[in-house]
PQR file of N, CA, C, O and H, with PARSE charges and radii, in Angstrom:
ATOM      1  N   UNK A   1      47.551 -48.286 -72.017 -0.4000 1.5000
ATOM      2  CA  UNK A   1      46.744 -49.154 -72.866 -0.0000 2.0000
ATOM      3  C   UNK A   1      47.143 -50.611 -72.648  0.5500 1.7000
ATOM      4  O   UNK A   1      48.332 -50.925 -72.601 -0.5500 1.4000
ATOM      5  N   UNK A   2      46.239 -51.433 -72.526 -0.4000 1.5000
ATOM      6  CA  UNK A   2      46.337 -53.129 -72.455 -0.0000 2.0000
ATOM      7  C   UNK A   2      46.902 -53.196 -73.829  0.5500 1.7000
ATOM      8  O   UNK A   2      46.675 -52.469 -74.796 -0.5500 1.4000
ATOM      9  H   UNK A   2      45.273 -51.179 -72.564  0.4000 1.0000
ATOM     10  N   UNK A   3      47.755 -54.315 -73.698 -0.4000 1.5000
ATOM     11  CA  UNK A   3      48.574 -55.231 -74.607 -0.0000 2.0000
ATOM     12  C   UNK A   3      47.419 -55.635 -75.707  0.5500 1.7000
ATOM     13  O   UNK A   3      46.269 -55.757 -75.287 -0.5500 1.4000
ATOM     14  H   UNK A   3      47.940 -54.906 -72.912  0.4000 1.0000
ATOM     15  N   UNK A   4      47.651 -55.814 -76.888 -0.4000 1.5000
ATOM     16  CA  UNK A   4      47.037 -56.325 -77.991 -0.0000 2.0000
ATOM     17  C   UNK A   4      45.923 -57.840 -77.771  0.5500 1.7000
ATOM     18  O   UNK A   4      44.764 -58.058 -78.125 -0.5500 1.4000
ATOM     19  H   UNK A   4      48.586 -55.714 -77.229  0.4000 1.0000
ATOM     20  N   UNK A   5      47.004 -58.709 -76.982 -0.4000 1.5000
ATOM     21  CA  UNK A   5      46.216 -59.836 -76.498 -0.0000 2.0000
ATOM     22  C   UNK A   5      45.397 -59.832 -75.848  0.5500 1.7000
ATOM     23  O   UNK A   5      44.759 -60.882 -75.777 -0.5500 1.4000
ATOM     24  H   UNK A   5      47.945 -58.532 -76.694  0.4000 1.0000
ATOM     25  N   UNK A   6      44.895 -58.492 -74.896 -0.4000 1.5000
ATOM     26  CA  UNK A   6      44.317 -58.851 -73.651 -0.0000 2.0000
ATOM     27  C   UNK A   6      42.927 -59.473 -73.352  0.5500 1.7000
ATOM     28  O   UNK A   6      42.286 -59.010 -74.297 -0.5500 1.4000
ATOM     29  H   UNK A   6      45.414 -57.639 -74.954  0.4000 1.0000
ATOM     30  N   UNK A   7      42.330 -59.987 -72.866 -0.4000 1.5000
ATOM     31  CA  UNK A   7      41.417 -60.474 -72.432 -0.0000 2.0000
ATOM     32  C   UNK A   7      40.732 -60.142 -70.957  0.5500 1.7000
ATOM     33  O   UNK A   7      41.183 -60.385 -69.837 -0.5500 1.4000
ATOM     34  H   UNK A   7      42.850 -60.362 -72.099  0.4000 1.0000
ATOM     35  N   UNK A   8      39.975 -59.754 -71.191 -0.4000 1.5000
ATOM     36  CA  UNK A   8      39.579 -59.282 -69.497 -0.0000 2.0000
ATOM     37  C   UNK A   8      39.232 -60.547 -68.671  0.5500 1.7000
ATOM     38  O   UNK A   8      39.291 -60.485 -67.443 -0.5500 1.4000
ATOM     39  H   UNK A   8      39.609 -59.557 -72.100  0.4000 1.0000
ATOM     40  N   UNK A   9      38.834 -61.812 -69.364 -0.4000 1.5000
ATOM     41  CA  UNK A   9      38.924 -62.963 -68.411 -0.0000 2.0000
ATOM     42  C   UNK A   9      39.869 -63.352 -68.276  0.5500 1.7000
ATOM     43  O   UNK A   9      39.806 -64.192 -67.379 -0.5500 1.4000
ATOM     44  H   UNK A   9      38.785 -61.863 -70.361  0.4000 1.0000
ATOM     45  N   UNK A  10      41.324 -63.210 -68.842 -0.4000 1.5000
ATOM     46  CA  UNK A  10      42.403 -63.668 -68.515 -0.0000 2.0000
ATOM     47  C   UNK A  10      43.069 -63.220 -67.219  0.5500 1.7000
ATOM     48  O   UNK A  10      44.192 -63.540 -66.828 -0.5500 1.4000
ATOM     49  H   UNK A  10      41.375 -62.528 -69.571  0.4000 1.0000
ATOM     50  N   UNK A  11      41.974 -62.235 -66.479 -0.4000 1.5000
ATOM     51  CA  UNK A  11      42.723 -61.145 -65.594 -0.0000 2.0000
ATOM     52  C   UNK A  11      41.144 -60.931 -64.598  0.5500 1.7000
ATOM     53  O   UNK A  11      40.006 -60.620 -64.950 -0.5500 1.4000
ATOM     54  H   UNK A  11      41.062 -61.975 -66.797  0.4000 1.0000
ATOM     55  N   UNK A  12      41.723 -61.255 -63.285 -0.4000 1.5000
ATOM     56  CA  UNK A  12      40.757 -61.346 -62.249 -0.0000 2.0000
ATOM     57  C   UNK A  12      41.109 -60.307 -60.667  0.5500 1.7000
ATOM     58  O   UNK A  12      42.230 -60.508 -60.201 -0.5500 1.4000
ATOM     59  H   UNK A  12      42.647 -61.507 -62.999  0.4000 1.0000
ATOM     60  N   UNK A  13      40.436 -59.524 -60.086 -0.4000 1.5000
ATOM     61  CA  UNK A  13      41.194 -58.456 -59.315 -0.0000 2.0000
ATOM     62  C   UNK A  13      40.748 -59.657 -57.898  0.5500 1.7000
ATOM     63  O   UNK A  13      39.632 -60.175 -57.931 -0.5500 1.4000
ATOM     64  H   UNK A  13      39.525 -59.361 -60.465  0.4000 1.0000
ATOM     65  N   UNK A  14      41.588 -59.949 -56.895 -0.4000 1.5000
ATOM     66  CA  UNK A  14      41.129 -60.374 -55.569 -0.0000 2.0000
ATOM     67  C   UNK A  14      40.232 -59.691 -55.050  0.5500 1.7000
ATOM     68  O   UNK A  14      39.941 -58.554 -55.422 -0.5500 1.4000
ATOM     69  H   UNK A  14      42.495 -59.528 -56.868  0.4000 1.0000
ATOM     70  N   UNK A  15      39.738 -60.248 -54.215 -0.4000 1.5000
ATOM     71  CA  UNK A  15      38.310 -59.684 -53.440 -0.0000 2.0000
ATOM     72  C   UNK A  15      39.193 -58.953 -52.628  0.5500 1.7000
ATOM     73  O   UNK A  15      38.605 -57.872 -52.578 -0.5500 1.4000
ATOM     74  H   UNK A  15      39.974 -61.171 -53.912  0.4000 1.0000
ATOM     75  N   UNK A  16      39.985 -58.854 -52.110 -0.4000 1.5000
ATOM     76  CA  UNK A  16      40.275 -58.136 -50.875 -0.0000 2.0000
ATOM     77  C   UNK A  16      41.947 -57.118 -51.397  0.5500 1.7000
ATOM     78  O   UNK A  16      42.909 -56.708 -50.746 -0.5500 1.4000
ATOM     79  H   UNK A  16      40.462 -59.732 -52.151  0.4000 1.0000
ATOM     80  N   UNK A  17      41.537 -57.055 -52.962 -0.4000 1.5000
ATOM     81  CA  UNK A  17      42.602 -55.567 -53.392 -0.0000 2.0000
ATOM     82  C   UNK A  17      42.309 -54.576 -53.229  0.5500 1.7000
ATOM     83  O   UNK A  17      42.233 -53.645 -54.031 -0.5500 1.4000
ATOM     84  H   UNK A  17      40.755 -57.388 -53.490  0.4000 1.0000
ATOM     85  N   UNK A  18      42.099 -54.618 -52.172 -0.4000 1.5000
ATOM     86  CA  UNK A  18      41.467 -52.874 -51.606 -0.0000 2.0000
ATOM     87  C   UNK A  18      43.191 -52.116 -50.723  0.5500 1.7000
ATOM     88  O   UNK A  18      44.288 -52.471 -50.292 -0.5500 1.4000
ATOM     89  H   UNK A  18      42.161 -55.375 -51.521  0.4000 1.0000
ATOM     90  N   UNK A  19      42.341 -50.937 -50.915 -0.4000 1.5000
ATOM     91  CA  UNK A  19      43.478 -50.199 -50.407 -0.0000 2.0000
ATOM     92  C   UNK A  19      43.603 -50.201 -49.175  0.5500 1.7000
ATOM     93  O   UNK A  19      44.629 -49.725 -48.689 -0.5500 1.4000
ATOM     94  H   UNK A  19      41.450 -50.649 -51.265  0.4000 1.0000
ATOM     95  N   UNK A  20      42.731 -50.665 -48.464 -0.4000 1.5000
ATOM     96  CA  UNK A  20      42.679 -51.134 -46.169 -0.0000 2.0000
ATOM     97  C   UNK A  20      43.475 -52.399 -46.567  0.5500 1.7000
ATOM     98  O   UNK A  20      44.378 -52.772 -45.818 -0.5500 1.4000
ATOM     99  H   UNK A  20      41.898 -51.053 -48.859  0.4000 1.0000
ATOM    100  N   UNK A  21      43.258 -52.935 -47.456 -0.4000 1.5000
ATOM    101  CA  UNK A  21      43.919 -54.325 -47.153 -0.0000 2.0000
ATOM    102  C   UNK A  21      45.599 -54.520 -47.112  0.5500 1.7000
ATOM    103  O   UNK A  21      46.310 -55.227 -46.399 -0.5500 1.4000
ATOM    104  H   UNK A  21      42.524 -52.632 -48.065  0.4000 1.0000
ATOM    105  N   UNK A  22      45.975 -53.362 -48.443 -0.4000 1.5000
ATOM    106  CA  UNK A  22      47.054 -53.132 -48.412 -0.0000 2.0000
ATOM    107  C   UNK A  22      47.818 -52.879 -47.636  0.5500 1.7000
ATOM    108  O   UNK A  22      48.895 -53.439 -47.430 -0.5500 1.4000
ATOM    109  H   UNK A  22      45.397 -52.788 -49.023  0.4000 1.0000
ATOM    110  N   UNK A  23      47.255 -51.812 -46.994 -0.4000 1.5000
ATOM    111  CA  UNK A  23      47.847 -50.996 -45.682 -0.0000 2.0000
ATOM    112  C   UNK A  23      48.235 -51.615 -44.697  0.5500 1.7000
ATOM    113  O   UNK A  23      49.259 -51.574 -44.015 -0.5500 1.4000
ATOM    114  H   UNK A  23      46.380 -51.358 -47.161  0.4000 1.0000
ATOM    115  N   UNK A  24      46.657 -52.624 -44.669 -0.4000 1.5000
ATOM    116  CA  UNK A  24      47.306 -53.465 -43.134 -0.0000 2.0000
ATOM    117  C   UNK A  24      48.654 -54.490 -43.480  0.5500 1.7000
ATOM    118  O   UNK A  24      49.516 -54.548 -42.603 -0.5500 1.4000
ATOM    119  H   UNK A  24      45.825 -52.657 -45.224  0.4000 1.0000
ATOM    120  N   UNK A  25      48.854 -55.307 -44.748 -0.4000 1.5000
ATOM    121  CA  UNK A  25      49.814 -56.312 -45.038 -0.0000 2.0000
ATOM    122  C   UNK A  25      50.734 -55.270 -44.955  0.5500 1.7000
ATOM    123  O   UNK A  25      51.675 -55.796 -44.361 -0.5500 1.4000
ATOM    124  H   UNK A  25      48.153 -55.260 -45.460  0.4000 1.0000
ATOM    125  N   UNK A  26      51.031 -54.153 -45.178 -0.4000 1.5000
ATOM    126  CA  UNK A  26      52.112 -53.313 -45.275 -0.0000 2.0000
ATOM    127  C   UNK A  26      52.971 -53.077 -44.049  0.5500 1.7000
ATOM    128  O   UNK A  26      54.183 -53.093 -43.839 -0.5500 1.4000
ATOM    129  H   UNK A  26      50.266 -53.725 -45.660  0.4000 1.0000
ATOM    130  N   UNK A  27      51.373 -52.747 -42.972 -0.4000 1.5000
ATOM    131  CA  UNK A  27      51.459 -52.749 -41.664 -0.0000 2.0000
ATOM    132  C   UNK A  27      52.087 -53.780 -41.064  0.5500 1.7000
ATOM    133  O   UNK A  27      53.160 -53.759 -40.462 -0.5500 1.4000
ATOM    134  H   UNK A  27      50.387 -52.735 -43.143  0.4000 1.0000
ATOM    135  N   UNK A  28      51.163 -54.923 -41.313 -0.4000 1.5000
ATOM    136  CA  UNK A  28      52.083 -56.329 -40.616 -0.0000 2.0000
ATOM    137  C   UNK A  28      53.273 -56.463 -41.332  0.5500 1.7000
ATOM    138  O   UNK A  28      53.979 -57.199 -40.643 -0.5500 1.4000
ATOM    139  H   UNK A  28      50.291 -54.940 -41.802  0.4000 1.0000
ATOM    140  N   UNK A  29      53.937 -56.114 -42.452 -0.4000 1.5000
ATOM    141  CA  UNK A  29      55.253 -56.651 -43.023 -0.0000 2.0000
ATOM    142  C   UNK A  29      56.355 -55.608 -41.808  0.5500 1.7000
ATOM    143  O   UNK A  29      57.380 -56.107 -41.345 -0.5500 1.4000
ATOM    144  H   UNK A  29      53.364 -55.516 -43.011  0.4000 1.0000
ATOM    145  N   UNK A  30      55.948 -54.273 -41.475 -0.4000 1.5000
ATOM    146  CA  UNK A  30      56.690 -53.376 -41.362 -0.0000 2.0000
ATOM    147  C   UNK A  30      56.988 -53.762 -39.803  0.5500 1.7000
ATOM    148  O   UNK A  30      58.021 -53.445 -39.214 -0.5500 1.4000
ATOM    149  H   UNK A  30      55.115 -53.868 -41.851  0.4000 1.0000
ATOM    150  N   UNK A  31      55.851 -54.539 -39.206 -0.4000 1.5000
ATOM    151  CA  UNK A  31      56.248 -54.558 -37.537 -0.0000 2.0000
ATOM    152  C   UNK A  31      56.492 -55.845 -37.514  0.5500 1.7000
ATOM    153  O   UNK A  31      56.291 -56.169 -36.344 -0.5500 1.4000
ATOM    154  H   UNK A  31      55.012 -54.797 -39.685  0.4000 1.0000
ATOM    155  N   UNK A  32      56.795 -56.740 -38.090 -0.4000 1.5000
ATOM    156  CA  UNK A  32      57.527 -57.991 -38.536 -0.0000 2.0000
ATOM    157  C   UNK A  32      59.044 -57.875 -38.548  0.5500 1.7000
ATOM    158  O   UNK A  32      59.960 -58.310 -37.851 -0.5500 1.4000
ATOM    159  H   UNK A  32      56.959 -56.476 -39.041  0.4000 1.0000
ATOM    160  N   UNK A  33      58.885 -56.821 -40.032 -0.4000 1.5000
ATOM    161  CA  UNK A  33      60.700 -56.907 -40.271 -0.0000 2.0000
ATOM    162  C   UNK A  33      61.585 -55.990 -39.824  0.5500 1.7000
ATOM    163  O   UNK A  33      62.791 -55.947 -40.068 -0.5500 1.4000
ATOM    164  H   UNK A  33      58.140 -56.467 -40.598  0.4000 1.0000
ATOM    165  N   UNK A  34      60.564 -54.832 -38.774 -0.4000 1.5000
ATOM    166  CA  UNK A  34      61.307 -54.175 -37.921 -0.0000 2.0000
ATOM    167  C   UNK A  34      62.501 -54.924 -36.814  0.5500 1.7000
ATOM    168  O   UNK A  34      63.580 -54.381 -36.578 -0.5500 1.4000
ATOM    169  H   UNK A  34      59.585 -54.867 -38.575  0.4000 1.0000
ATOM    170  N   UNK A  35      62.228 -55.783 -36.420 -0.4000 1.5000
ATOM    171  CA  UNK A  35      63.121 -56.599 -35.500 -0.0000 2.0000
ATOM    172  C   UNK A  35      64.160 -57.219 -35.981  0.5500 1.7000
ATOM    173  O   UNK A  35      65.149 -57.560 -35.332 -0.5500 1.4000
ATOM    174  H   UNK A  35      61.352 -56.224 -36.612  0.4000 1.0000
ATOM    175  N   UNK A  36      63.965 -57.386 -37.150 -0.4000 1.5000
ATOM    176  CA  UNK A  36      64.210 -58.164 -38.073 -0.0000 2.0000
ATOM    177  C   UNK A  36      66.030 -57.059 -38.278  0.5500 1.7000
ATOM    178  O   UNK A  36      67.170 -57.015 -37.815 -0.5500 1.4000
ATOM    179  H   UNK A  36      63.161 -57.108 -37.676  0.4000 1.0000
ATOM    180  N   UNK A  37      65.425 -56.599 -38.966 -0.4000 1.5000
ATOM    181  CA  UNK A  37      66.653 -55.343 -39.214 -0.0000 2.0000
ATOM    182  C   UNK A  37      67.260 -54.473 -38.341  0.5500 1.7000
ATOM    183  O   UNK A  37      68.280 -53.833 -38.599 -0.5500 1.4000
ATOM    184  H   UNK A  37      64.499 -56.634 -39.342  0.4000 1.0000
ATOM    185  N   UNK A  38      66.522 -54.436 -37.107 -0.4000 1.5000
ATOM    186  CA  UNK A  38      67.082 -54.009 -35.546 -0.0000 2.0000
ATOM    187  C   UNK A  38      68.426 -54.937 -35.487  0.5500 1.7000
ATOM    188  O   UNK A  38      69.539 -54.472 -35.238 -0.5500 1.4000
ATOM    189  H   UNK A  38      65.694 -54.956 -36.897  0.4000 1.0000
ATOM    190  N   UNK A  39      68.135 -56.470 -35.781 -0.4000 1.5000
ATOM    191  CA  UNK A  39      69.057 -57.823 -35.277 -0.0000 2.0000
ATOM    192  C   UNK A  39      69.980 -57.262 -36.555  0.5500 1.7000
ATOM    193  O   UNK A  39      70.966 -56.668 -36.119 -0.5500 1.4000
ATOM    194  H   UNK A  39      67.231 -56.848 -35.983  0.4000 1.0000
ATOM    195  N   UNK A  40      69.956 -57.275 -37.193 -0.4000 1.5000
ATOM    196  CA  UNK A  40      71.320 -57.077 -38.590 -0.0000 2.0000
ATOM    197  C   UNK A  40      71.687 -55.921 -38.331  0.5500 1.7000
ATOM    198  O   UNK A  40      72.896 -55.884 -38.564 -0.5500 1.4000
ATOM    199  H   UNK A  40      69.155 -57.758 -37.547  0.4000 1.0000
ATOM    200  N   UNK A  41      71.219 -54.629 -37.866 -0.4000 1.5000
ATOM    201  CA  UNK A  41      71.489 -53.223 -37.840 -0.0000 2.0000
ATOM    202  C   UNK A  41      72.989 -53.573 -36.406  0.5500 1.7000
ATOM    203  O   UNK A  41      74.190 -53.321 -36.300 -0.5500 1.4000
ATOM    204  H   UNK A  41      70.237 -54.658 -37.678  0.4000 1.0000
ATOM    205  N   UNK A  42      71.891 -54.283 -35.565 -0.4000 1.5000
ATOM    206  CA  UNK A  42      73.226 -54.232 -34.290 -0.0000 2.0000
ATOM    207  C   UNK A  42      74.746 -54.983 -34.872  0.5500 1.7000
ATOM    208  O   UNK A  42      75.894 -54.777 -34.479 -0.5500 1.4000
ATOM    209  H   UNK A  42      70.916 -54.488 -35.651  0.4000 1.0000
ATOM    210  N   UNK A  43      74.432 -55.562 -35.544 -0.4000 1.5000
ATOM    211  CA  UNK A  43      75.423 -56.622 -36.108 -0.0000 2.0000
ATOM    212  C   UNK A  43      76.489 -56.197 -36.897  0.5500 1.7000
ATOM    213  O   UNK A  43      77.548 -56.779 -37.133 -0.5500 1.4000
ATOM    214  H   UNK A  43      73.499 -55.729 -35.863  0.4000 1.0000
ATOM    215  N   UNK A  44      75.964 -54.792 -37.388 -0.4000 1.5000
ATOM    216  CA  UNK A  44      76.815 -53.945 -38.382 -0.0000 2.0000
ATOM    217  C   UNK A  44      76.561 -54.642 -39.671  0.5500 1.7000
ATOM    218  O   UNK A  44      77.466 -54.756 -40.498 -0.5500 1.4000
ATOM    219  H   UNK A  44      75.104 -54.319 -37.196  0.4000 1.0000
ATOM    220  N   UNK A  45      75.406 -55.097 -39.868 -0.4000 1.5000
ATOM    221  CA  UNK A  45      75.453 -55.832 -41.314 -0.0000 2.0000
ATOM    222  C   UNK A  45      74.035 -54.936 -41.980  0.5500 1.7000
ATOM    223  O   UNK A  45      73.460 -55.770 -42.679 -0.5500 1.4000
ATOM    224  H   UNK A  45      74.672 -55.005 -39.196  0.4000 1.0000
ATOM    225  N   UNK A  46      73.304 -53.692 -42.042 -0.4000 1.5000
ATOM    226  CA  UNK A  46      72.595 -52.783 -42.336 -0.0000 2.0000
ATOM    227  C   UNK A  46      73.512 -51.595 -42.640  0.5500 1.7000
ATOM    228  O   UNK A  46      74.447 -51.194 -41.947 -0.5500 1.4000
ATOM    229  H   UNK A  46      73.770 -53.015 -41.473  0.4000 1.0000
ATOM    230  N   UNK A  47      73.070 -51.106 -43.807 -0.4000 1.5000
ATOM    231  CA  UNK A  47      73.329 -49.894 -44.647 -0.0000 2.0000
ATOM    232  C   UNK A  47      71.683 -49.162 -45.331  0.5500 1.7000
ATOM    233  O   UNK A  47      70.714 -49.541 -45.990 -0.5500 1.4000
ATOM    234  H   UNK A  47      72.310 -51.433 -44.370  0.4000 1.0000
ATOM    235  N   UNK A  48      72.214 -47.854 -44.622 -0.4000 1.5000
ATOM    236  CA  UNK A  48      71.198 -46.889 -45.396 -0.0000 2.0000
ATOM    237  C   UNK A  48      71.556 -47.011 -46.385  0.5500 1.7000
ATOM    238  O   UNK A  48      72.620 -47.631 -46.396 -0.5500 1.4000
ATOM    239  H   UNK A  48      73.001 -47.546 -44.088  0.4000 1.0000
ATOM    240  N   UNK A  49      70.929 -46.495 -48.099 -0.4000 1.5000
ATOM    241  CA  UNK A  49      71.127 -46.073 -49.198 -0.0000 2.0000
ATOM    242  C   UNK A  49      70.220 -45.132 -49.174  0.5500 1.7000
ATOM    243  O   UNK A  49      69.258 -45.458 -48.479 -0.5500 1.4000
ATOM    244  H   UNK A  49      70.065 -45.992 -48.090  0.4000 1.0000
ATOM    245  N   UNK A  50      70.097 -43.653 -49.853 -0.4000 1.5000
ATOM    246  CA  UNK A  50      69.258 -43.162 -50.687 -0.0000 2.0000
ATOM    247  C   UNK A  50      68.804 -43.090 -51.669  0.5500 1.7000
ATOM    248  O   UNK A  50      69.324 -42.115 -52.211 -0.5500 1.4000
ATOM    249  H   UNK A  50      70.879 -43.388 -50.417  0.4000 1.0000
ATOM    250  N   UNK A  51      67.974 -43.616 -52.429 -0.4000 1.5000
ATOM    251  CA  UNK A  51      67.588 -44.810 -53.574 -0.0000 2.0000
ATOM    252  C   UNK A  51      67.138 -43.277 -54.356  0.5500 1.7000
ATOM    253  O   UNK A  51      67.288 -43.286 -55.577 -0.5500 1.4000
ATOM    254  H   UNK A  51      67.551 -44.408 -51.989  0.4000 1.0000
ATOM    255  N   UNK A  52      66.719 -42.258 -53.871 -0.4000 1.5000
ATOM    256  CA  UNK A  52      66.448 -41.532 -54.590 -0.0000 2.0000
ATOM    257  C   UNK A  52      67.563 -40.061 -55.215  0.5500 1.7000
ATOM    258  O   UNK A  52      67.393 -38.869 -55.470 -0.5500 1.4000
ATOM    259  H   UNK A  52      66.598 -42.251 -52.879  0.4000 1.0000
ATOM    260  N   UNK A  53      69.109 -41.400 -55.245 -0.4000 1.5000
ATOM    261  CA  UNK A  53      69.696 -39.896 -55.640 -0.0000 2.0000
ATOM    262  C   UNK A  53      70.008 -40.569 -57.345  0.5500 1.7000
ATOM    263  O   UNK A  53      69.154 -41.179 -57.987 -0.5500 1.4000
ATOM    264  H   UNK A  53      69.247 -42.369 -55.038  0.4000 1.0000
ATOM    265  N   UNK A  54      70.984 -40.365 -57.682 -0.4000 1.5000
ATOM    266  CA  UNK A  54      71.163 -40.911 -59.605 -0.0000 2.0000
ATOM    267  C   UNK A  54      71.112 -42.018 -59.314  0.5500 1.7000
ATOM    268  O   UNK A  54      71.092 -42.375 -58.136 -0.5500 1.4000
ATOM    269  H   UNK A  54      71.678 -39.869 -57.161  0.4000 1.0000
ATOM    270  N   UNK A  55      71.082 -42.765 -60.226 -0.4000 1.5000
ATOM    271  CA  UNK A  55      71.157 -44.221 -60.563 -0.0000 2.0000
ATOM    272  C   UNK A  55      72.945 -44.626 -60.410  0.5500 1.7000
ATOM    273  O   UNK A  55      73.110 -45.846 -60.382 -0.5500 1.4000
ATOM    274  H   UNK A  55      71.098 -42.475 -61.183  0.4000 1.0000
ATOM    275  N   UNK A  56      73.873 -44.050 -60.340 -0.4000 1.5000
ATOM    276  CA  UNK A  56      75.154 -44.457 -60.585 -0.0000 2.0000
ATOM    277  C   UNK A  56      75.590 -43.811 -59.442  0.5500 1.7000
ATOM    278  O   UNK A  56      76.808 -43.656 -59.358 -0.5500 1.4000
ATOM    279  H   UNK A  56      73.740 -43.059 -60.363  0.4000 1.0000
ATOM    280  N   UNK A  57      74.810 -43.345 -58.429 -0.4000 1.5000
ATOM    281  CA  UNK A  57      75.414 -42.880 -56.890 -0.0000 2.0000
ATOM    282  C   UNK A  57      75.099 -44.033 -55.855  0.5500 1.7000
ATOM    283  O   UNK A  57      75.740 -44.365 -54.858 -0.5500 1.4000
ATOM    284  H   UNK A  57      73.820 -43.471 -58.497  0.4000 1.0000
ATOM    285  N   UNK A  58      73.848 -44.581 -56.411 -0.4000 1.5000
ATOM    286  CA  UNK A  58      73.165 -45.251 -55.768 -0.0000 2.0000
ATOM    287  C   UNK A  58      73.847 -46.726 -55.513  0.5500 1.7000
ATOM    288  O   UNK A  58      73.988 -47.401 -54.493 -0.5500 1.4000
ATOM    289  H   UNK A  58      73.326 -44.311 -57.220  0.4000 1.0000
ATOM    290  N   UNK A  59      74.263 -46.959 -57.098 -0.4000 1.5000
ATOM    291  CA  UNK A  59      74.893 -48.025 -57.412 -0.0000 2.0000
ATOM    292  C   UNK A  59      76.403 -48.148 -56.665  0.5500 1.7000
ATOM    293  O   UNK A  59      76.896 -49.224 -56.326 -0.5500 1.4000
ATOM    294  H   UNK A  59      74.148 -46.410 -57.926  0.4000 1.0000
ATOM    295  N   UNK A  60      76.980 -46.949 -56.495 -0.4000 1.5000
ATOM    296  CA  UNK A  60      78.483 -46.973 -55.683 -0.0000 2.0000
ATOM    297  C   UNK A  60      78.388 -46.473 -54.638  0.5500 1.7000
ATOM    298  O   UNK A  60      79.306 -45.934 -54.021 -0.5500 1.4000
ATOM    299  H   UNK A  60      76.580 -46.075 -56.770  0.4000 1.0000
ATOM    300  N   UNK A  61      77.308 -46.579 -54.309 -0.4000 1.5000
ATOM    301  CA  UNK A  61      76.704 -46.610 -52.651 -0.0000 2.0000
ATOM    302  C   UNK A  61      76.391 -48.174 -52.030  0.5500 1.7000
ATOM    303  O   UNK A  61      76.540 -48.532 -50.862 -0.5500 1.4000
ATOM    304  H   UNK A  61      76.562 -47.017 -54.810  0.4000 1.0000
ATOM    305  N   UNK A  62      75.922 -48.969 -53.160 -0.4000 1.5000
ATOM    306  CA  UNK A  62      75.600 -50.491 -52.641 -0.0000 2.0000
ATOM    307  C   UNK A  62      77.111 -51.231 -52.495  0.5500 1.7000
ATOM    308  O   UNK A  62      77.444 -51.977 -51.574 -0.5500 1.4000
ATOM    309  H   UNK A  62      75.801 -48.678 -54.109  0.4000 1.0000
ATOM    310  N   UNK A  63      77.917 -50.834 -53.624 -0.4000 1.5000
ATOM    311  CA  UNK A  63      78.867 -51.030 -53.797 -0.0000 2.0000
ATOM    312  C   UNK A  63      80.034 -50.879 -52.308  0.5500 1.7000
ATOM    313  O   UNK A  63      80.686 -51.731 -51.704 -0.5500 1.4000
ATOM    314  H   UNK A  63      77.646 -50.228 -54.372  0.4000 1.0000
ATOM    315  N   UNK A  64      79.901 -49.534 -52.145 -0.4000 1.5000
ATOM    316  CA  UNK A  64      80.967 -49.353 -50.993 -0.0000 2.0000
ATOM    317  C   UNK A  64      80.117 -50.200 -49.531  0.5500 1.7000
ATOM    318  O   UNK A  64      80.851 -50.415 -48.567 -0.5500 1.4000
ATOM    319  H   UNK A  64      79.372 -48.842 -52.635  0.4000 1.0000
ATOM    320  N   UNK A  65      78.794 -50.595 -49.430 -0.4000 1.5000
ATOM    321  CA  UNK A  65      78.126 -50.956 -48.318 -0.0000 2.0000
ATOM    322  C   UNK A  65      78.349 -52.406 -48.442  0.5500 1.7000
ATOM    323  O   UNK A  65      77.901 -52.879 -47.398 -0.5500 1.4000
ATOM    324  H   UNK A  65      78.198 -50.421 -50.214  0.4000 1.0000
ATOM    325  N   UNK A  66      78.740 -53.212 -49.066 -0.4000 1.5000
ATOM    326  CA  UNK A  66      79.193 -54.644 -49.634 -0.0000 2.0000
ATOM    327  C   UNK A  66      80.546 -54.567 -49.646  0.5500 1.7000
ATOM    328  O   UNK A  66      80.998 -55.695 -49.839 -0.5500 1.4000
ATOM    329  H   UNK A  66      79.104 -52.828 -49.914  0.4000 1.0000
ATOM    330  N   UNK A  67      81.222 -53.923 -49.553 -0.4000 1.5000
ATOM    331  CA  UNK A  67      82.700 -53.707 -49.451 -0.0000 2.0000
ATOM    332  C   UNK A  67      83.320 -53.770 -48.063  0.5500 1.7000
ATOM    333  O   UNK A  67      84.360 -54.351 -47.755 -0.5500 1.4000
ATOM    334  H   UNK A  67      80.854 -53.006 -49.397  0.4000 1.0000
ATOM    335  N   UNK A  68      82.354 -52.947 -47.137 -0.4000 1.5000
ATOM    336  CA  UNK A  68      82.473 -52.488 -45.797 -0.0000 2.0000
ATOM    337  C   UNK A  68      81.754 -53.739 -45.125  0.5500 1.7000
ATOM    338  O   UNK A  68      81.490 -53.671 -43.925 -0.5500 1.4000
ATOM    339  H   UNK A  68      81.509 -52.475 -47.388  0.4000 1.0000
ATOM    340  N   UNK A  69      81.489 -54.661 -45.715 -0.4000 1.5000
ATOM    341  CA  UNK A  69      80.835 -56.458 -44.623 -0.0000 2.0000
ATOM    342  C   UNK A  69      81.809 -57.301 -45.240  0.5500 1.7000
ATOM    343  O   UNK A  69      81.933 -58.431 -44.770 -0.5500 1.4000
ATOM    344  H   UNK A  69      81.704 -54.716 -46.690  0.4000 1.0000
ATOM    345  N   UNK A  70      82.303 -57.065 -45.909 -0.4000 1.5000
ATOM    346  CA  UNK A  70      83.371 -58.350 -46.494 -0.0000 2.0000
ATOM    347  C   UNK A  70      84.425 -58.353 -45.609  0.5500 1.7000
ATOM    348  O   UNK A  70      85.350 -59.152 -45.753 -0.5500 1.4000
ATOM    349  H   UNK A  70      82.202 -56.146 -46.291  0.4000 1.0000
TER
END
């Protein structure tokens, strides 16, 4: 449910919030910052995490990966 205030003119969707549009910016972000993280990966400055295990594994997972560049 919208907030109490809402206003539907306060709130405008872009012409081009489509779901192709998404995909492609997703697309171009992903073959962009692929190289991107290739250059830090060789460097030893990239860490996997699995973001989808607890919240407090995850957290002493960032933890030990910030430990291991210092």
């Amino acid at each position: 449910n919208p907030p109490a205030d809402y206003k539907e003119e306060d709130y405008y969707q872009r012409e081009d919030d489509k779901p192709e549009t998404v995909k492609r910016r997703l697309d171009v972000n992903i073959a962009q910052g692929e190289p991107i993280i290739a250059h830090y990966r060789e460097l030893g400055l990239v860490s996997d995490i699995q973001g989808n295990q607890d919240i407090d594994d995850v957290f002493a997972d960032v933890k030990k990966a910030i430990a291991a560049i210092k």
